[in-house]
C-alpha positions in Angstrom: 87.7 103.2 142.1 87.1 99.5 140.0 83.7 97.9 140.1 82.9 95.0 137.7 81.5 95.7 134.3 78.4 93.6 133.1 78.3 90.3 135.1 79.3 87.1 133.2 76.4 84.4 132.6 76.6 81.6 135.4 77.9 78.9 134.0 79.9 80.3 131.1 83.4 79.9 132.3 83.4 83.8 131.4 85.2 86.6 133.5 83.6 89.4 134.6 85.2 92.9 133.1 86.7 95.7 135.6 85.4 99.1 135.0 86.7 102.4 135.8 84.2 104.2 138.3 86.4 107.2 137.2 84.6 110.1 135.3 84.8 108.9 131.6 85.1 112.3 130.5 87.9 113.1 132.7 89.4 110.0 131.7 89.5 110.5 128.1 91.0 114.0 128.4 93.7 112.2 130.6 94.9 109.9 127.8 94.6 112.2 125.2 97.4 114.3 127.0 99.6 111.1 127.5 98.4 107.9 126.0 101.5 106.0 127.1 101.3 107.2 130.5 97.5 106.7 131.0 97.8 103.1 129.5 100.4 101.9 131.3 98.6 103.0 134.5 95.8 101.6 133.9 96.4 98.5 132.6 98.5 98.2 136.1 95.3 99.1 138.2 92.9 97.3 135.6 94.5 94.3 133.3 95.0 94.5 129.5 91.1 94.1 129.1 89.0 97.0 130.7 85.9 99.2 130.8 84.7 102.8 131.3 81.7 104.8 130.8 82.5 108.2 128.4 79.8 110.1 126.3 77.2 107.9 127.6 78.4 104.9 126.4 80.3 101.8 127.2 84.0 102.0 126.1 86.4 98.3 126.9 89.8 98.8 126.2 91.1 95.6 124.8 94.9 95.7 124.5 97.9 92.9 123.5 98.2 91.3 120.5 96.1 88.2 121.1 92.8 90.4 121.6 93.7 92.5 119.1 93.9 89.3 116.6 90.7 88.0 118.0 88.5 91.0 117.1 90.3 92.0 114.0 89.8 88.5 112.2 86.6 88.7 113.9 86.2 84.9 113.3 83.1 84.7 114.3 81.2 88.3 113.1 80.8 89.3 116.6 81.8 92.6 116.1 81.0 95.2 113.5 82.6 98.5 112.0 79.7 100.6 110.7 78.0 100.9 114.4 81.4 101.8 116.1 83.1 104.0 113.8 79.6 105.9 112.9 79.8 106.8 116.5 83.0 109.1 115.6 82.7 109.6 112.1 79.6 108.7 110.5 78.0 112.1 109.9 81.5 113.2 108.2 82.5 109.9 106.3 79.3 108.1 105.8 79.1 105.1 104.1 82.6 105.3 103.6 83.9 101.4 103.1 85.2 101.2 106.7 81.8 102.3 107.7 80.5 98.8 106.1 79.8 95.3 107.1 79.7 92.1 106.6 78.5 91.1 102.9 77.5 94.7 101.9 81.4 95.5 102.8 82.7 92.3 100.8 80.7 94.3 97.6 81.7 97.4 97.8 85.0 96.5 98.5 85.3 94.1 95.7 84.2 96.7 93.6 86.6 99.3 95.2 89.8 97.2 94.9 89.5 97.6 91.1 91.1 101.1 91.9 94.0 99.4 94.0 95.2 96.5 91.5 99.0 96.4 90.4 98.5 98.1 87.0 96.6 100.5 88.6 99.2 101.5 90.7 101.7 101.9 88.4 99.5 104.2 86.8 99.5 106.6 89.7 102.6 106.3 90.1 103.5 107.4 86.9 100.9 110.3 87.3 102.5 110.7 90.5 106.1 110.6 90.2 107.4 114.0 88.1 104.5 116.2 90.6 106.5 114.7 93.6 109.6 115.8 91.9 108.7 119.3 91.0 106.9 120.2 94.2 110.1 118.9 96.6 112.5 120.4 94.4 110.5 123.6 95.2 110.4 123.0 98.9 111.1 126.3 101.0 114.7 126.3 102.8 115.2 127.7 106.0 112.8 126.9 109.1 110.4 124.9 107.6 107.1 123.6 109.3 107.6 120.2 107.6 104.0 119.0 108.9 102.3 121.8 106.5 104.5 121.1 103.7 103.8 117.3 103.4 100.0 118.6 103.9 100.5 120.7 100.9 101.9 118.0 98.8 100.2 115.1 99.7 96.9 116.9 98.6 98.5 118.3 95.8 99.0 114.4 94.8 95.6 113.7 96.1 93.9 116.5 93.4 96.2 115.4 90.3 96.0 111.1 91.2 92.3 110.5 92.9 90.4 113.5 91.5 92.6 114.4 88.1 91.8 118.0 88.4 93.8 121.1 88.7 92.0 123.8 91.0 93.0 127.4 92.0 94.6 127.9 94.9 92.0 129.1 96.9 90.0 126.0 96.0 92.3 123.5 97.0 92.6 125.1 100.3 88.9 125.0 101.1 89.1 121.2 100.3 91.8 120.5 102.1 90.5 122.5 105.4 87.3 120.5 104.7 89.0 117.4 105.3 91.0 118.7 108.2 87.6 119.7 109.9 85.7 116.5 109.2 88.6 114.4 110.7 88.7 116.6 114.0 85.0 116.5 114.8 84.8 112.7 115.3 86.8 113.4 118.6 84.5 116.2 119.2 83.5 116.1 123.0 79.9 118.9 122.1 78.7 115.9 119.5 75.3 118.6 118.0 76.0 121.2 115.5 76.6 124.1 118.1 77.9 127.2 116.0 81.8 127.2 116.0 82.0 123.8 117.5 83.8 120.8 115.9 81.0 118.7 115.2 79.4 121.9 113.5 82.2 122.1 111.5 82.7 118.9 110.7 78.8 118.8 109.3 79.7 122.2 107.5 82.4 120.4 105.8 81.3 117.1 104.4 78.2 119.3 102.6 81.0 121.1 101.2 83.0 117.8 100.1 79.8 116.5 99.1 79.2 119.5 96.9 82.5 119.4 95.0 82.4 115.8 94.1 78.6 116.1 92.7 79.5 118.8 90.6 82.3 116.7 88.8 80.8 113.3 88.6 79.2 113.5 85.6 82.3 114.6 84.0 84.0 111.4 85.5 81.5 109.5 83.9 81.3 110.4 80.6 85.3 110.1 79.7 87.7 107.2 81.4 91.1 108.8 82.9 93.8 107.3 84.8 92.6 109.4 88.1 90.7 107.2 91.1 87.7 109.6 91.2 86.7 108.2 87.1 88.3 104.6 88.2 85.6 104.3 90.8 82.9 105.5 88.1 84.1 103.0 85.6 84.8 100.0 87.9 82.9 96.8 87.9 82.8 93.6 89.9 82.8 90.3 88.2 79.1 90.3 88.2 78.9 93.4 86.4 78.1 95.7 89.4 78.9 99.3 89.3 78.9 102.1 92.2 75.8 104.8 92.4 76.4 108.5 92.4 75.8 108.3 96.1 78.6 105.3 96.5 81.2 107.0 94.5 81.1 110.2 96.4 80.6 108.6 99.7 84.2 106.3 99.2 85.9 109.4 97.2 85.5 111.4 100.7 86.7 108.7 102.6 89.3 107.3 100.5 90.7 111.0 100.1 90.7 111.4 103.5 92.6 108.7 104.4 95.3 108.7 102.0 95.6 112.5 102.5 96.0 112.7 106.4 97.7 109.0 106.9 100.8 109.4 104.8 100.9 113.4 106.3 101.5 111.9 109.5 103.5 109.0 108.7 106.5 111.8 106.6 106.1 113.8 109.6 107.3 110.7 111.6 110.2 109.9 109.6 111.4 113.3 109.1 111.2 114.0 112.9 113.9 110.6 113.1 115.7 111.3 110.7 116.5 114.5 112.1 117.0 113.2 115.4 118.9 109.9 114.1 121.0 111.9 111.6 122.8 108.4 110.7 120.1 107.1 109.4 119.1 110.4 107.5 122.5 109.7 105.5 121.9 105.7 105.4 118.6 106.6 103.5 120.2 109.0 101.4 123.3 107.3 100.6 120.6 104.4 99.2 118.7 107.2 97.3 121.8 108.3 95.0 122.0 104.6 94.3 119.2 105.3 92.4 118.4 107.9 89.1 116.8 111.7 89.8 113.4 109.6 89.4 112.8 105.9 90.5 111.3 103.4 88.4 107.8 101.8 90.0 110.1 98.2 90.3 112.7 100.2 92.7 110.3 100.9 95.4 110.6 97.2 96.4 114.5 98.0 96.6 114.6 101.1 99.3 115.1 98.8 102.4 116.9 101.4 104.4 113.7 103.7 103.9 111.2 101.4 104.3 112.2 100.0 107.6 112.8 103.9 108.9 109.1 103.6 107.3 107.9 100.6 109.3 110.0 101.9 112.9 107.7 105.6 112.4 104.7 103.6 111.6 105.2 102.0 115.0 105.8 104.4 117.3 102.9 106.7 115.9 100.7 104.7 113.7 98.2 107.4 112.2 95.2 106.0 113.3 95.6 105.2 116.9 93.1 103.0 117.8 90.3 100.7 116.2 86.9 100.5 117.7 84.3 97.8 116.9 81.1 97.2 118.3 79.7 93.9 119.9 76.4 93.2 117.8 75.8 89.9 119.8 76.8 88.7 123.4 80.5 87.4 122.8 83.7 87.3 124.8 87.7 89.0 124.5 90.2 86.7 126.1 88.1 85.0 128.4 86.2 88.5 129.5 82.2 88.7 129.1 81.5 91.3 126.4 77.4 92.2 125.9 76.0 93.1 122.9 76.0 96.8 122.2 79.7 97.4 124.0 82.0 99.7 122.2 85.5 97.2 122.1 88.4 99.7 121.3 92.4 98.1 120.2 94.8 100.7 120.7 97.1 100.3 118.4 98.7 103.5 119.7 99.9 102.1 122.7 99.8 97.6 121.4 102.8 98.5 119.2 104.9 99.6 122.0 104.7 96.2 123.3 108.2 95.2 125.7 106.4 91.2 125.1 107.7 91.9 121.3 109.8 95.3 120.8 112.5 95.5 122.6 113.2 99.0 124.2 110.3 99.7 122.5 110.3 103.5 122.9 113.8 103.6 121.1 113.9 104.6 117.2 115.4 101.7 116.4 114.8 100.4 112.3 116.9 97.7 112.6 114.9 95.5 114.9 113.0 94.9 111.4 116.0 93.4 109.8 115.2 90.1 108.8 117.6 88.4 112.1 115.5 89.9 114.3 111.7 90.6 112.9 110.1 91.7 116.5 107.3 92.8 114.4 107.1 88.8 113.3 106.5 88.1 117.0 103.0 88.0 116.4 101.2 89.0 113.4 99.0 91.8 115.5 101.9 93.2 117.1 102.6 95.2 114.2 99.6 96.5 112.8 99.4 100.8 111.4 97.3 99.3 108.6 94.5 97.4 110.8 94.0 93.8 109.8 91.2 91.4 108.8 89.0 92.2 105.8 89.0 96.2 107.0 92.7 96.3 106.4 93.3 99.6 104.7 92.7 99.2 101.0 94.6 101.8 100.0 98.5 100.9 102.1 100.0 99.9 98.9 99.7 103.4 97.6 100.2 105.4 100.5 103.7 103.0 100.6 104.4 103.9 97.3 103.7 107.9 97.7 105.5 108.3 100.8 108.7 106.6 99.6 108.7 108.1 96.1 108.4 112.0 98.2 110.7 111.1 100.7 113.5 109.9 98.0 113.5 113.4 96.3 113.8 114.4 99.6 116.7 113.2 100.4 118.2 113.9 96.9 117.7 117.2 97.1 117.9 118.3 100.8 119.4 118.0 104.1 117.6 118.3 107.4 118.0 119.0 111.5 116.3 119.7 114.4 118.3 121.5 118.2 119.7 118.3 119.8 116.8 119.3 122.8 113.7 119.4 120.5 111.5 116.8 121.4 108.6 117.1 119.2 105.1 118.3 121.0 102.9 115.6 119.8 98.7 116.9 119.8 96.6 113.3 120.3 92.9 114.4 120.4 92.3 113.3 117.1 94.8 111.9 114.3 98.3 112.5 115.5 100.5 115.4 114.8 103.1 117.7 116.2 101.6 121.2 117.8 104.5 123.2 116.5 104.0 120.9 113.1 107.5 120.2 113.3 109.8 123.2 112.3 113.4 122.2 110.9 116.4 123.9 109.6 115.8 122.6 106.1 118.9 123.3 103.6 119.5 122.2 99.8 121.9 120.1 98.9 124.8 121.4 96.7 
């Protein structure tokens, strides 16, 4: 069922790539339903470094840590972001800044990073902080789908910190099942604007993104506030450059996006193991009370127990699964021939479950972070939920800072379990989340 994938040049000392003669389609669908289960097969049949053929084009599978390093750094530009990412997202998150190359990316992000400095920071956090504390503190008790409730939060942050707008109700929720449907249809298999499909949707919704953040830029130009949407108006590069209309509303969408779904997924994580791993539930809580009914932006730094229950979820289920990039010159993976024009994929997914570094690397296990035994030290790409090289999420700073300063007031205020049987029913076709969105028995705390 292997044939070899695109001959190496005589002479070049290059392997030759396996490929899959397996229906690419099929094949997808089949790790979708069990990524752990489809890699390790095929990386037993195949080798770490792979090919296939899915939606016409050419797919390698690079995993380990070394490969992921090589592409990532990308030492020696070989491989771009715009081409490969466009292929899932482009229509839905154009032009966004992981959707840029090269020196055009070095611009914009220069310009971008403006929004992400220390100061800035703090400033969202202290926008931040007492809208975390009131929504927890008005969490629902009972069974609670804690997926949905993070949702609601995290774009309730999102409206008041990146936009600094207050909308009814109903108009939040149109934005927020804007983003949900722009995010699914880059996994879309129909990839036209069939009625009802997700790539129809997905279209449907960035017009409507589009529209909203028109319709308030002018506003965001004319007055400075401490919100990102009037940040990225206002901010210039050394040189005096500034974003267009078109730039600002292009990397509000995608910046929105990412903080919005990421850290969703990431609280999901950790409240799924701290429900399972009740010890380390009252670990993290027992270091909460060591601090006031609202944290100060220096004590974020000082919630170890949470941040390595933090870095253990990030592991097991990084939000973004995998990073694609495609070859824009003939080049080579660990000693495999890659052409120019192959998608190259790292699956972070499946890399950070790694036995060479983690060990029993399907066990919830935070302490193998702990400073006399850093396995995610064993090699700087065997760790990675933020990406790495100069596309390394611009915005993991705050999404650290947000999801720690909601899932303090959660402990504080709140206790949490799940049956002793529950396994949660995880959904990969696109980002990944729980089915059921994980239901709890959520109580207050006396």
């Amino acid at each position: 069922m292997t044939t070899v994938f695109a001959q190496a040049p005589a002479d070049s000392g290059l392997k030759s790539l396996p490929k899959s003669n397996r229906n690419g389609i099929l094949e997808i669908l089949r790790m979708r339903r069990d990524p752990f289960a489809f890699s390790e097969a095929r990386q037993a049949e195949l080798g770490k470094i792979s090919a296939m053929n899915a939606f016409g084009i050419n797919i390698v599978t690079c995993a380990g840590a070394p490969a992921a390093e090589q592409i990532l750094m990308n030492k020696e530009k070989a491989f771009a972001n715009g081409p490969a990412w466009s292929f899932f997202i482009g229509p839905f998150f154009n032009r966004g800044v992981m959707l840029l190359d090269f020196d055009e990316h070095r611009h914009h992000r220069h310009i971008l990073q403006q929004a992400f400095t220390p100061k800035v920071l703090k400033g969202y956090f202290d926008e931040m902080q007492p809208l975390i504390a009131d929504r927890v503190s008005r969490f629902p008790t009972g069974r609670v789908k804690m997926l949905s409730e993070f949702k609601e939060l995290t774009l309730d942050v999102a409206l008041e910190v990146f936009l600094g707008v207050e909308l009814p109700k109903d108009e939040a929720d149109k934005l927020n099942q804007a983003f949900i449907e722009t995010v699914r249809a880059g996994v879309a298999f129909v990839r036209k604007p069939v009625p009802g499909g997700r790539w129809w949707k997905g279209v449907r919704s960035r017009k409507i993104l589009e529209e909203f953040f028109y319709a308030n830029i002018d506003a965001k130009r004319a007055k400075q506030t401490p919100d990102l949407f009037s940040v990225l108006c206002h901010a210039e590069s050394d040189e005096g450059h500034t974003f267009t209309d078109a730039d600002v509303v292009n990397h509000m969408i995608f910046v929105l996006m990412a903080a919005h779904d990421t850290s969703t997924i990431t609280m999901t994580q950790m409240a799924y193991h701290m429900a399972k791993n009740v010890a380390w539930q009252e670990r993290a809580r027992s270091q909460a009370f060591e601090f006031g009914d609202s944290l100060e932006y220096d004590d974020l730094g000082k919630l170890d127990v949470l941040e390595a229950i933090m870095k253990e979820s990030l592991r097991l289920c990084p939000p973004v699964p995998a990073q694609p990039r495609m070859a824009v010159r003939d080049t080579e993976v660990q000693g495999f021939f890659i052409p120019e024009g192959t998608l190259v994929t790292v699956p972070q997914l499946t890399n950070q479950r790694d036995p060479d570094y983690f060990t029993h690397p399907t066990v919830f296990d935070p302490e193998r972070f702990a400073a006399d035994r850093a396995e995610d030290k064993g090699h700087r790409f065997a760790w990675m939920p933020f990406g790495g090289g100069v596309h390394k999420c611009i915005g993991l700073y705050f999404a650290q800072m947000e999801i720690k300063t909601i899932m303090h007031h959660l402990l504080r205020d709140y206790e949490w379990s799940v049956p002793s049987t529950y396994t949660m029913p995880m959904d990969y076709s696109a980002l990944p989340v729980p089915k059921d969105k994980l239901p709890v028995d959520l109580r207050r705390r006396a």
